[in-house]
C-alpha angles and dihedrals in degrees: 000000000000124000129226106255115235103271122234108286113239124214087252096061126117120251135226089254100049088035084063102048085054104034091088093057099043092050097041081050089051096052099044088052088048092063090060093037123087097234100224095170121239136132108325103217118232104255080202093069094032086069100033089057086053090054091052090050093045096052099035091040098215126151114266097258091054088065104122120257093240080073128071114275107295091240093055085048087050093045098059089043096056094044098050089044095054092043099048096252100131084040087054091050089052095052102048087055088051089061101043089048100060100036075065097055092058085260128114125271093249125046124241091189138049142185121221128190141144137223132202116216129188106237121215122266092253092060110107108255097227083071105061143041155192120295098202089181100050095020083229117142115207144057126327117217109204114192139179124218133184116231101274085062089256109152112237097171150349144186127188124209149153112311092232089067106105126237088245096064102036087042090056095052090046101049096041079066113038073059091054101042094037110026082171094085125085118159119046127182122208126152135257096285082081103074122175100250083226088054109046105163114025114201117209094241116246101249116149093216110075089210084066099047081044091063098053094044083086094058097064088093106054129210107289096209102118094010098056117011137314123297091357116126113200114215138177115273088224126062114232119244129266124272114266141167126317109285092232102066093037105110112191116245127228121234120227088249094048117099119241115261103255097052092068087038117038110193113235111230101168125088139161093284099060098032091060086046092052079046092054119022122193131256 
């Protein structure tokens, strides 16, 4: 009996190293599947090379029959996809490298931050039109993809839309459940494109000391409690300054490079008058 050789490894294969870190959940997966199979014996197909063949489709982009035949048919390889993607699997393997990740990193395993934000892309002509939309802010037509991140940039979801769909409501899907998958977070920063629906336009208040209008800046972004998603609280990305002198005594300073001011304004001192007497000078 002769014995398929081991095929030609491809850049997209999984290593020793990140086999390992996956191999648990993928066997514990198989043998909860074998006690409600028949077991009617066969060739058991290699999960190593299952998911290796996914990731080959996922970084080339070709369709699943032009998986190459070194490779396991392309709709076993299709099968398992589309049964580890409808029972969380893949979701579960991301998640046990997030943790690891940033256990790593000195952090704990499950995030008390995260970072939200949203990107309109042009789609190509070929893309149905009931599928995208018009992005007036950025004049972009297309799709809009919204994601959250920890911290550490790691992604935890994402959800891509038409680009005419708002931040507010694709920010309020997304952070009801990042709340329900990770009740660990509690704070979240996005920018001024996430406003509480109660609070629409937001005015800088009119306070003469810059350390007061610094304290409500904060408050520009609501809590997000009721608006987008439960025990969420929604703050600025950007801290605000620091208090300072009153701004009304505040007098701006010149730099060194900076030209004086009447030389970018010269002051006019003729007029008629003494342009008629220049004209005509006494006697």
């Amino acid at each position: 009996m002769t014995t398929k050789p081991p095929r030609k490894s491809y850049p997209s294969d999984l290593s020793d190293a990140r086999w390992a870190l996956m191999e648990s959940t993928l066997t514990a997966w198989r043998t909860e599947r074998q006690k409600t199979s028949l077991n009617l014996g066969g060739k058991v197909t290699d999960l190593r090379e299952v998911l290796s063949a996914i990731l080959y489709v996922n970084r080339t982009g070709i369709p699943w029959r032009y998986l190459p035949h070194d490779f396991p048919p392309h709709t076993t390889v299709f099968s398992y996809f589309s049964a580890w993607t409808a029972d969380g699997t893949i979701e579960k393997l991301g998640v046990r490298l997030h943790r690891i990740v940033r256990e790593r990193e000195g952090r704990t395993a499950e995030p008390t931050a995260c970072v939200i934000d949203a990107q309109s892309v042009k789609t190509a002509p070929s893309v149905p039109t009931s599928t995208q939309g018009t992005d007036a802010g950025k004049k972009i037509v297309g799709r809009k993809r919204s994601i959250v991140t920890d911290t550490l940039g790691l992604l935890l979801l994402v959800m891509v839309t038409a680009a005419s769909v708002s931040d507010n409501q694709a920010g309020k899907q997304l952070l009801t459940q990042v709340a329900a998958n990770h009740p660990t977070i509690t704070k979240a920063w996005a920018d001024t494109g996430y406003k509480d629906p109660g609070h629409r336009t937001w005015r800088r208040p009119r306070h003469r000391r810059r350390g007061r209008a610094a304290k409500h800046t904060g408050q520009r972004l609501l809590s997000a409690t009721a608006a987008l998603g439960g025990g969420a609280k929604l703050r600025l990305a950007h801290d605000a300054p620091p208090p300072g002198p009153r701004l009304r005594n505040q007098t701006p300073t010149l730099r060194e490079h900076d030209p004086p001011r009447h030389a970018l304004q010269p002051r006019q001192t003729s007029n008629r008058r003494n342009d008629h007497n220049l004209a005509h000078p006494m006697n």
